[in-house]
Residue frames as qw, qx, qy, qz and C-alpha x, y, z in Angstrom:
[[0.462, 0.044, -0.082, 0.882, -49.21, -3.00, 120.64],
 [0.074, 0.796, 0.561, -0.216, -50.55, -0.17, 122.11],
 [0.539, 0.583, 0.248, 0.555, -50.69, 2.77, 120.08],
 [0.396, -0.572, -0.346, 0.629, -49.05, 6.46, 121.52],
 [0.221, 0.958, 0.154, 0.099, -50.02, 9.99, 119.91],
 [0.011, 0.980, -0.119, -0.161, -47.59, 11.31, 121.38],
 [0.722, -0.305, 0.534, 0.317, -44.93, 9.42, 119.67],
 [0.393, 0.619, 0.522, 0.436, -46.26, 9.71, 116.44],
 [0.291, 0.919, 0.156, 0.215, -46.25, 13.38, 116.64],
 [0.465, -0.673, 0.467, 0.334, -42.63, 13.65, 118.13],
 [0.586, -0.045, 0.639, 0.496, -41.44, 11.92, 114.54],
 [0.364, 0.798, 0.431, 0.210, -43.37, 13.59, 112.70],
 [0.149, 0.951, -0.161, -0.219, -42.03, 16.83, 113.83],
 [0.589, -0.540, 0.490, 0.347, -38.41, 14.79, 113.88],
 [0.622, 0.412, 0.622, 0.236, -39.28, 14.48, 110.10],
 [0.085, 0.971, 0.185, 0.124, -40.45, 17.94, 109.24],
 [0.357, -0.868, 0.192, 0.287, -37.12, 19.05, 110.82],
 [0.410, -0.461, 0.576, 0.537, -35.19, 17.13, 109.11],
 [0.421, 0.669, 0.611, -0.047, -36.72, 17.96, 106.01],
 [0.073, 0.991, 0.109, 0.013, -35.96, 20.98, 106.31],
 [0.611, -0.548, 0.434, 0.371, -32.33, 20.56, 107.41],
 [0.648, 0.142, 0.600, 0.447, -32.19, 18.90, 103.90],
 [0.474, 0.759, 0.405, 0.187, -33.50, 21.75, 102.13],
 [0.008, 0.979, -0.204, 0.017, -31.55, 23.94, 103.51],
 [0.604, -0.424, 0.579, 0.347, -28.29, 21.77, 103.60],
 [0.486, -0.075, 0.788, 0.371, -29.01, 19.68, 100.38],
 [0.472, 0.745, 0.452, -0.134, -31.96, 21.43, 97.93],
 [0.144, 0.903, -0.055, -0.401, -29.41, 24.00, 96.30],
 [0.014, -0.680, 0.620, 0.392, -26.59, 22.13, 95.37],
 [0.448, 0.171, 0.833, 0.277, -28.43, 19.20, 94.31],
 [0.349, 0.818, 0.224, -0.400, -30.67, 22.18, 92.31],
 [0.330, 0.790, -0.340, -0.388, -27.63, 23.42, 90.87],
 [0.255, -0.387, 0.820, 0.335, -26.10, 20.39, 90.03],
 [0.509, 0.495, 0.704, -0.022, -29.62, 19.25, 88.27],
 [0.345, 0.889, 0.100, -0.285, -29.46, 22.61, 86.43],
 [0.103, -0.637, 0.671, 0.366, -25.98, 21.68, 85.13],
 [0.396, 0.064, 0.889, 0.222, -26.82, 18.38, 83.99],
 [0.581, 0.553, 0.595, -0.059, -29.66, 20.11, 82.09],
 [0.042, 0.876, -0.279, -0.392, -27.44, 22.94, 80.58],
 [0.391, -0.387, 0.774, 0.313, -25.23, 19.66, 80.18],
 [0.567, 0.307, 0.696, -0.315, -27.94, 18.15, 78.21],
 [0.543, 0.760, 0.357, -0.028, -28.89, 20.69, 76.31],
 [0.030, 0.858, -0.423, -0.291, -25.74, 21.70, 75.27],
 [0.379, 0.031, 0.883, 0.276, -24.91, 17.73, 74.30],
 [0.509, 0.582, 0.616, -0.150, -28.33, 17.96, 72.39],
 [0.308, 0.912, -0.153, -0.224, -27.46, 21.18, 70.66],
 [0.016, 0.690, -0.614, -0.383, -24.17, 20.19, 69.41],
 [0.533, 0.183, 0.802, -0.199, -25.90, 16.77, 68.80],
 [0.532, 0.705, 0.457, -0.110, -27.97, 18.78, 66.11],
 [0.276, -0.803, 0.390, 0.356, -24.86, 20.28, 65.38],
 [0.463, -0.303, 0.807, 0.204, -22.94, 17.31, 64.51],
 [0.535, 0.393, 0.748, -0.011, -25.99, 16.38, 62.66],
 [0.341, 0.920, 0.183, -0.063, -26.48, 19.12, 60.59],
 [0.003, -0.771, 0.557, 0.309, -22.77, 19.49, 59.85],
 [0.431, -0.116, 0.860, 0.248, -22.75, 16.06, 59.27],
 [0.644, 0.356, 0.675, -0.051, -25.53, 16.20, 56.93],
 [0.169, -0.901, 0.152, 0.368, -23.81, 18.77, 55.20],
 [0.372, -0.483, 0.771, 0.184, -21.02, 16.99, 54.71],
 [0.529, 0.152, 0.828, 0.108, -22.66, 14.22, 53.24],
 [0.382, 0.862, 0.267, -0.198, -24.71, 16.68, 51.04],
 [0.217, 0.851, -0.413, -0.242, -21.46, 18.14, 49.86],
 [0.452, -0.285, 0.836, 0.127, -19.96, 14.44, 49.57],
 [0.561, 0.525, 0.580, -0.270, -23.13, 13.65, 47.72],
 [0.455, 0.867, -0.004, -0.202, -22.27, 16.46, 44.85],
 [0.105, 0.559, -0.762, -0.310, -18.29, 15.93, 44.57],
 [0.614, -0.018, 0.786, -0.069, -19.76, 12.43, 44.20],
 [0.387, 0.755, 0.435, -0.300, -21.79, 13.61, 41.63],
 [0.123, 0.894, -0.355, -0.245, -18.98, 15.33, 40.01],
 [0.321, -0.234, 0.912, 0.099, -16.76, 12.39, 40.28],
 [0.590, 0.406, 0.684, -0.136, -19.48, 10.37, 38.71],
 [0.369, 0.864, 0.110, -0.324, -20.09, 12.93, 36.09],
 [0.090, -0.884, 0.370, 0.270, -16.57, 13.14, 35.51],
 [0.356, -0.252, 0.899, 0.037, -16.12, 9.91, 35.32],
 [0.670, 0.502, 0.542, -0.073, -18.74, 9.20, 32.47],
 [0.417, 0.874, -0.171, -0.180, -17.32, 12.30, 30.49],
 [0.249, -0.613, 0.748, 0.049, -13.74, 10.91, 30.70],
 [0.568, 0.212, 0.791, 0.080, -15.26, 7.26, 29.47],
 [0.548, 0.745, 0.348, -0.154, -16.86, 8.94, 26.83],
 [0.404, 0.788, -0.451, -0.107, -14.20, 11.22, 25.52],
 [0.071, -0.530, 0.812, 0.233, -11.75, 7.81, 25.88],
 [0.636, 0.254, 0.700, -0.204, -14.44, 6.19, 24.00],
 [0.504, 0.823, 0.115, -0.234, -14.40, 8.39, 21.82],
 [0.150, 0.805, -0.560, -0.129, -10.61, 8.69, 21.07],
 [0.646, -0.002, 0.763, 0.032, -10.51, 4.42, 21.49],
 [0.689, 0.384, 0.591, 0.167, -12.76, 4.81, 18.14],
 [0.276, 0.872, -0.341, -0.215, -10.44, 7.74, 16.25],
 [0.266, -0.449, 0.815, 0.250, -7.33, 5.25, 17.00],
 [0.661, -0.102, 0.738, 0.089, -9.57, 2.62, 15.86],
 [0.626, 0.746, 0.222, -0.046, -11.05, 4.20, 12.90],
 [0.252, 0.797, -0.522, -0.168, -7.03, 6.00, 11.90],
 [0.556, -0.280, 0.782, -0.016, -6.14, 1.91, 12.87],
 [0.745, 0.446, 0.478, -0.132, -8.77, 0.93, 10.11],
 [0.471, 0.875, -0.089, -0.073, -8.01, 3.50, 7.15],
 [0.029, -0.703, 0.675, 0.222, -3.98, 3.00, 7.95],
 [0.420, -0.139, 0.883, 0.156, -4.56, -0.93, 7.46],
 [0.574, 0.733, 0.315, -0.184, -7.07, -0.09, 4.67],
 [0.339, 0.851, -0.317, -0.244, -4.50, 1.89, 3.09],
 [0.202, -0.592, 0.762, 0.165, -1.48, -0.94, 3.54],
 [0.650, 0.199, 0.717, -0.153, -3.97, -3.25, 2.25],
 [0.591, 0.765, 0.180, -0.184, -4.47, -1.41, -0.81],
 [0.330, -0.645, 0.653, 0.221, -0.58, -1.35, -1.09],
 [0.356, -0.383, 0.833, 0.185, -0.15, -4.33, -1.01],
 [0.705, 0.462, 0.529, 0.100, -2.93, -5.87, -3.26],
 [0.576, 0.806, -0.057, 0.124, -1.61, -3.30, -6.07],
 [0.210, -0.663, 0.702, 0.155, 1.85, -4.68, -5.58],
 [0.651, 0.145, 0.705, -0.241, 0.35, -7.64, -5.75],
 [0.634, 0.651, 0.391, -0.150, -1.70, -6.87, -8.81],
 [0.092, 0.876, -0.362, -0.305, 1.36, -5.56, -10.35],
 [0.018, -0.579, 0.776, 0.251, 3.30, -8.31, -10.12],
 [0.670, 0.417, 0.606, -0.101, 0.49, -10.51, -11.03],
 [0.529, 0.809, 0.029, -0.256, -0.08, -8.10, -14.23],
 [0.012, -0.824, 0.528, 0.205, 3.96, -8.13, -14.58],
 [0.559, -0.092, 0.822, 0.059, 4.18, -12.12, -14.42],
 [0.681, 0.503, 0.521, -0.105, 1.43, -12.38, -16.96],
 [0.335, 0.808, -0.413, -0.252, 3.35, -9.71, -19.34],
 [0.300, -0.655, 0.681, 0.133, 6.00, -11.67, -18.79],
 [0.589, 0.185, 0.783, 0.072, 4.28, -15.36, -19.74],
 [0.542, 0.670, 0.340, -0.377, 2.70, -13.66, -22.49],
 [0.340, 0.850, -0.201, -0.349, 5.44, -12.47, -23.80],
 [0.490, -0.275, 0.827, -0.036, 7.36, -15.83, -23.14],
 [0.612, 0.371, 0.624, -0.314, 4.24, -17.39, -25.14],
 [0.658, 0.707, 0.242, -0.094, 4.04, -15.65, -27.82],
 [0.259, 0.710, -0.636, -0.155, 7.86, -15.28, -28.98],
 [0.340, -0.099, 0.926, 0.130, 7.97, -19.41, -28.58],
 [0.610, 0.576, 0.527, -0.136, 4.43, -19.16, -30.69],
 [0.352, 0.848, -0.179, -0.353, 6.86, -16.77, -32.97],
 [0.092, 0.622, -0.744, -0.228, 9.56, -18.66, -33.31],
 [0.425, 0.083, 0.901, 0.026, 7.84, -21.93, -33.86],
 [0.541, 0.769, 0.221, -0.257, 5.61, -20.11, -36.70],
 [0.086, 0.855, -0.465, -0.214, 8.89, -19.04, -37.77],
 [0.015, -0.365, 0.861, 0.355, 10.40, -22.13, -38.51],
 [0.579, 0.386, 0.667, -0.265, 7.07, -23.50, -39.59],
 [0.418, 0.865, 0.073, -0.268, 7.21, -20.98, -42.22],
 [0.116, -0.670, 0.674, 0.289, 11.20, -21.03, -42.74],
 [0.553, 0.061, 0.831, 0.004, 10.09, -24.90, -43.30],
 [0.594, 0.662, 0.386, -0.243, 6.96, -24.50, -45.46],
 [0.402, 0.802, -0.296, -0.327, 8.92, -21.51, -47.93],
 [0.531, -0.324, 0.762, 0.181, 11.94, -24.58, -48.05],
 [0.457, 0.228, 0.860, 0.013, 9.89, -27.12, -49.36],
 [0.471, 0.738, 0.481, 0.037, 7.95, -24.87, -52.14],
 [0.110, 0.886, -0.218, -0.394, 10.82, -22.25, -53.06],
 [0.871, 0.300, 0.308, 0.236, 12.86, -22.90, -55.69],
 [0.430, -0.143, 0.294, 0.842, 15.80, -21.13, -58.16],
 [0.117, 0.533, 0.433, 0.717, 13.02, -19.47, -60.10],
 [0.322, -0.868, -0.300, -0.230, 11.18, -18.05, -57.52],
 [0.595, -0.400, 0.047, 0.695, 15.04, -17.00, -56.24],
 [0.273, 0.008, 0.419, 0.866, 15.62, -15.13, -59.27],
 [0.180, -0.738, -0.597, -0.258, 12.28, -13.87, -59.32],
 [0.434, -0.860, -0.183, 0.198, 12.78, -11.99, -55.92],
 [0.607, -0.243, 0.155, 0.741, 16.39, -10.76, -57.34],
 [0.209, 0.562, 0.427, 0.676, 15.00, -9.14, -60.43],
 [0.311, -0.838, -0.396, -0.211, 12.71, -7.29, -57.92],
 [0.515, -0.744, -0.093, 0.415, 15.20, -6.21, -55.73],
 [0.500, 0.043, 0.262, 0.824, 17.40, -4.88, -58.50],
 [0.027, -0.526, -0.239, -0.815, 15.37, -2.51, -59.94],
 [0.197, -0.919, -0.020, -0.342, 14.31, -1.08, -56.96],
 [0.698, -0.422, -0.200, 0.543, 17.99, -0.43, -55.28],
 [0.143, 0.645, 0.051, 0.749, 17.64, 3.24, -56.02],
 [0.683, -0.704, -0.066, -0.183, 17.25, 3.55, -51.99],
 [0.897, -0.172, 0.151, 0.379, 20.23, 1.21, -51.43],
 [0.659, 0.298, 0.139, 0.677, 22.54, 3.29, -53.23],
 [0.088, 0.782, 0.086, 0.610, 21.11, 6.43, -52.09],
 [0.710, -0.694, 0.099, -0.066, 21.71, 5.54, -48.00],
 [0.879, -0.023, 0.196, 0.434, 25.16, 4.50, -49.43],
 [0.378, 0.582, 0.034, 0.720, 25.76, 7.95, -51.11],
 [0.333, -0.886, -0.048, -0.318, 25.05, 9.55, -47.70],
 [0.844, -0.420, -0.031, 0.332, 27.98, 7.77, -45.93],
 [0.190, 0.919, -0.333, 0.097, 31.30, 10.13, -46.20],
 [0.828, -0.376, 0.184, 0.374, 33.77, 7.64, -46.33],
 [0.020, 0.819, -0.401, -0.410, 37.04, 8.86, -47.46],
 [0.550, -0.177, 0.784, 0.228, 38.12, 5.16, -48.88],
 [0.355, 0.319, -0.446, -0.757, 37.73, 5.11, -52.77],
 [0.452, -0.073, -0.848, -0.265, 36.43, 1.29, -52.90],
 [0.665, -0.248, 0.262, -0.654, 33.12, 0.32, -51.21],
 [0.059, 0.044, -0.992, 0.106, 33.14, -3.19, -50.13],
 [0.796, -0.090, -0.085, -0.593, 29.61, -5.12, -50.74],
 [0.188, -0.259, 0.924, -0.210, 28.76, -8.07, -48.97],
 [0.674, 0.230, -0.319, -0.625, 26.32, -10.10, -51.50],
 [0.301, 0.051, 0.947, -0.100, 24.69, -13.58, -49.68],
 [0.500, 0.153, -0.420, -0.742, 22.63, -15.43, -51.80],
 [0.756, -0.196, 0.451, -0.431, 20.56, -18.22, -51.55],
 [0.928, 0.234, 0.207, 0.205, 21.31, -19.83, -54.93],
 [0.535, -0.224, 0.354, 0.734, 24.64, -19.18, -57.31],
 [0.284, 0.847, 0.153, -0.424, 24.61, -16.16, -59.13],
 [0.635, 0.666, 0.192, 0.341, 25.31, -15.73, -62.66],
 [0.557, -0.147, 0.039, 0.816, 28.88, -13.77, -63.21],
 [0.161, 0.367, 0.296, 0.867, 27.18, -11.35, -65.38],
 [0.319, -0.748, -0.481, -0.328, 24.54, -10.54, -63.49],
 [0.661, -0.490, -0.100, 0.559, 27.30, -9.87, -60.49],
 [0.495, 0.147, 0.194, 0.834, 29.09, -8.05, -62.97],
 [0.073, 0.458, 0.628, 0.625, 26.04, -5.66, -63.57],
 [0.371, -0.781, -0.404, -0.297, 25.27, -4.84, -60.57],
 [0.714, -0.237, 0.006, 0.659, 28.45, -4.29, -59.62],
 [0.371, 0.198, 0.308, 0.853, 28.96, -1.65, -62.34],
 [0.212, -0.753, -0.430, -0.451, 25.56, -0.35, -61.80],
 [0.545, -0.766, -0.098, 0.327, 26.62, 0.64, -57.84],
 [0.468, -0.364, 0.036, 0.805, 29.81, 1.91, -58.99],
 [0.043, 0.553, 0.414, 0.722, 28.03, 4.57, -61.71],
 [0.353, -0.838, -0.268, -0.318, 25.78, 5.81, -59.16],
 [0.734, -0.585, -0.214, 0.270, 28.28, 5.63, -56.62],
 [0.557, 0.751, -0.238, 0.263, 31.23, 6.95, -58.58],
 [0.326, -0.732, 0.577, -0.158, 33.44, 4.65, -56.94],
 [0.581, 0.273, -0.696, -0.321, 34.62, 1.52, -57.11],
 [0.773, -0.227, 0.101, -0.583, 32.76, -0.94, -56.14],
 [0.099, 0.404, -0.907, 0.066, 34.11, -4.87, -54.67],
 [0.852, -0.266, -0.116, -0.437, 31.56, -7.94, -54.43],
 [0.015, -0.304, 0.914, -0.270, 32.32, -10.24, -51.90],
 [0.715, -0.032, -0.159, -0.680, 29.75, -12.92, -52.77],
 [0.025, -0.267, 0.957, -0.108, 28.84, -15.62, -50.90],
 [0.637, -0.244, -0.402, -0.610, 25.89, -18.19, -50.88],
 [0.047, -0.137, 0.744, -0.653, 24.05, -19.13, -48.20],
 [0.387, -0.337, -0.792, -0.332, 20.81, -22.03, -48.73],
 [0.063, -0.544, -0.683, 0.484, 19.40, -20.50, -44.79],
 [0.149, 0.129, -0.258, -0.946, 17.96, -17.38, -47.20],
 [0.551, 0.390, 0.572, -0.466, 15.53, -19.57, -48.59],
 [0.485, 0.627, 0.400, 0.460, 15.32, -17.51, -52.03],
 [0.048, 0.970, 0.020, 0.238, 16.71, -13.75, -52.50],
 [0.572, 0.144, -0.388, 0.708, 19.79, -11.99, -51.02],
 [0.529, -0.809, -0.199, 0.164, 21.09, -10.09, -48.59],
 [0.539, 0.576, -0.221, 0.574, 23.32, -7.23, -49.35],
 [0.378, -0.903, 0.008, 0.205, 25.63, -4.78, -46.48],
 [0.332, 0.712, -0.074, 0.614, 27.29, -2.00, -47.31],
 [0.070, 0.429, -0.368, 0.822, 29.29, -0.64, -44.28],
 [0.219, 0.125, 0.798, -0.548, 26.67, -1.02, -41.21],
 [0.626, 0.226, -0.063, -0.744, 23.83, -0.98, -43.55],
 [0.090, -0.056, 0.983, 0.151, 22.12, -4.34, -44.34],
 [0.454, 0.211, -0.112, -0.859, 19.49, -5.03, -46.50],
 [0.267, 0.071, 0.951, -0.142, 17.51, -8.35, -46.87],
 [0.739, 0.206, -0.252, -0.590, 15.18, -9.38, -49.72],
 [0.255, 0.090, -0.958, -0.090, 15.31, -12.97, -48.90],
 [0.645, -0.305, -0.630, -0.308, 12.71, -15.12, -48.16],
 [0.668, -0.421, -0.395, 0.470, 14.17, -15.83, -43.99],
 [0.228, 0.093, -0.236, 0.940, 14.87, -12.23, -43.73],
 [0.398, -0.315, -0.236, -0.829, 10.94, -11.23, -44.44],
 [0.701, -0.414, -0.581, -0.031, 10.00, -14.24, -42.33],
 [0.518, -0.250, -0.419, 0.703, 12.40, -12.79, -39.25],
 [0.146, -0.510, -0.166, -0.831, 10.53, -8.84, -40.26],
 [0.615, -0.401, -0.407, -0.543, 7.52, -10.45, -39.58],
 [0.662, -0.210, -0.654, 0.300, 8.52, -11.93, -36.52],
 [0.377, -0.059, -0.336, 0.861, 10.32, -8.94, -35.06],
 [0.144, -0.314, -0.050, -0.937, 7.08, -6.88, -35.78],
 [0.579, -0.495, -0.461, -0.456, 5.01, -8.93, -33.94],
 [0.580, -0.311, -0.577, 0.485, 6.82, -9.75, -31.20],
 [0.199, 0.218, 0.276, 0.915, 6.55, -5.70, -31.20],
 [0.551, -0.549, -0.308, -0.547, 2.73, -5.58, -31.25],
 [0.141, 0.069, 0.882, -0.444, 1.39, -5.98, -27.87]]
């Protein structure tokens, strides 16, 4: 191929023109449309760091109500930790206290039972002493040792007659009820008869009967008054004072 100059410079210039065409057709508005896109750019960028910096913001201020929350949320556990162990401690002391209640109800009627046996116990341990004894005095008393315990009560019935002179009755005859264990001698009735009405200065009715559960001795009443020198009356004393004791 052979080569022509002047061809080559005919394109060339056809180049150079249109070159130039372009710059002057196409160089400004692709200029300004490159300078938008970097305006575009850096205005995306900037609000970019924007975003970013509001966002990190955000997250900073998420960060602290988090923080707060958190915070809150331990104090809140704590203070319903704390008020869990008031309930549980006013839970403790109230079932402390119903406990103690009840064991000293308890222990009451524990204490009360036992009174109760005890006292069960020992009036059968009385009243089986009691007719041990009622038994025993039986089997070794006799008419003398009857008349023995009479004598004694006679001379001292200066009492007896004086709790009798306190009574204001208006009736002129005192009725005496005179149990014995053995039979009494008329005169000896008689005698103490007379002797009550002297001191009494009234008149005076025995109503004498005998009765072998005495033992030995009598057992006078005057009105509600009743006296007992017998043998089973001193035994039943003794009883009545112990059952008594505690």
């Amino acid at each position: 191929m052979k080569f022509n100059i002047w061809t080559l410079l005919f394109q060339i210039i056809n180049f150079v023109i249109l070159l130039y065409i372009l710059r002057r057709i196409l160089y400004k508005p692709i200029r300004e449309i490159i300078e938008k896109r970097r305006g575009l750019i850096a205005k995306t960028v900037e609000d970019a760091e924007k975003t970013k910096k509001e966002a990190l913001e955000l997250k900073e201020k998420n960060q602290e109500e988090l923080n707060k929350a958190k915070e809150l949320q331990s104090q809140m556990l704590e203070q319903t930790r704390e008020e869990a162990l008031k309930d549980r401690n006013k839970l403790l002391g109230e079932a402390e206290k119903d406990a103690a209640k009840i064991i000293e109800k308890e222990k009451a009627l524990i204490d009360a039972e036992k009174m109760r046996i005890e006292s069960e116990l020992k009036n059968k341990t009385l009243e089986m002493v009691s007719v041990f004894a009622s038994n025993l005095l039986k089997d070794i008393s006799d008419e003398e040792l009857h008349n023995a315990i009479l004598r004694k009560f006679l001379k001292e019935t200066g009492k007896f007659v004086s709790d009798i002179s306190k009574i204001k009755e208006k009736e002129e005859t005192v009725n005496i009820d005179l149990v014995t264990a053995y039979p009494l001698p008329m005169v000896d009735v008689k005698t103490f008869q007379e002797t009550l009405a002297s001191h009494l200065a009234k008149k005076v009715k025995m109503n004498t009967t005998i009765d072998k559960t005495l033992i030995a001795g009598v057992r006078i009443k005057a009105y509600d008054m009743i006296y007992d020198s017998s043998l089973a009356g001193q035994v039943n004393a003794l009883a009545s004072q112990l059952k008594e004791t505690k």
